[in-house]
C-alpha positions in Angstrom: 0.1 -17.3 -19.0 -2.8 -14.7 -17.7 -2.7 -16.6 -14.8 0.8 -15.6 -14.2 0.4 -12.3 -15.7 -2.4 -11.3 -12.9 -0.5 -12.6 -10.4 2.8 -10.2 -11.2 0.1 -7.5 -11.7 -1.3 -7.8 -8.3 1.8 -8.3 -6.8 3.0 -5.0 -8.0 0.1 -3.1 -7.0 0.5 -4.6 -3.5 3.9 -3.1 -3.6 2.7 0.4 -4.4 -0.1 0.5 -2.3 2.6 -0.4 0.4 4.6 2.2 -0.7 1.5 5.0 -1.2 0.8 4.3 2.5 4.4 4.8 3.4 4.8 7.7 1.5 1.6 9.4 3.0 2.6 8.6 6.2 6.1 10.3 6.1 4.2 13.2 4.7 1.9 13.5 7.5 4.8 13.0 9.9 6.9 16.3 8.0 3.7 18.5 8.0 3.4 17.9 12.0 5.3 21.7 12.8 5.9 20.3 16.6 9.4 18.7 15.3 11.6 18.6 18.7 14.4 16.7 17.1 15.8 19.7 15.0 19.5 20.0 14.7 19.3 23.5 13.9 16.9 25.7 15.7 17.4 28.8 13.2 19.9 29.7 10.9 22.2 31.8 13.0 22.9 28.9 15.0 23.9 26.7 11.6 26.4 29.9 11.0 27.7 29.5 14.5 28.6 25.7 14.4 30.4 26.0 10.5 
């Protein structure tokens, strides 16, 4: 039974360190300000299009 118990607890930690390094990776990717695949340059273009 702790056998089984460790088992699900590591396997769940796996997951979230999986999804920490995910996470911190998108986060790195959003704070890079060289983002050439904008829709919108500014907000008078957004006005424009609607």
């Amino acid at each position: 039974m702790l056998k089984a118990v460790r088992r699900t607890f590591g396997i769940v930690a796996f997951f979230a360190l999986i999804f920490g390094a995910i996470k911190t990776s998108f986060q790195w990717l959003a704070r890079s300000e060289d983002d050439n695949h904008e829709i919108f340059i500014d907000e008078e273009e957004r006005e424009d299009i609607f």
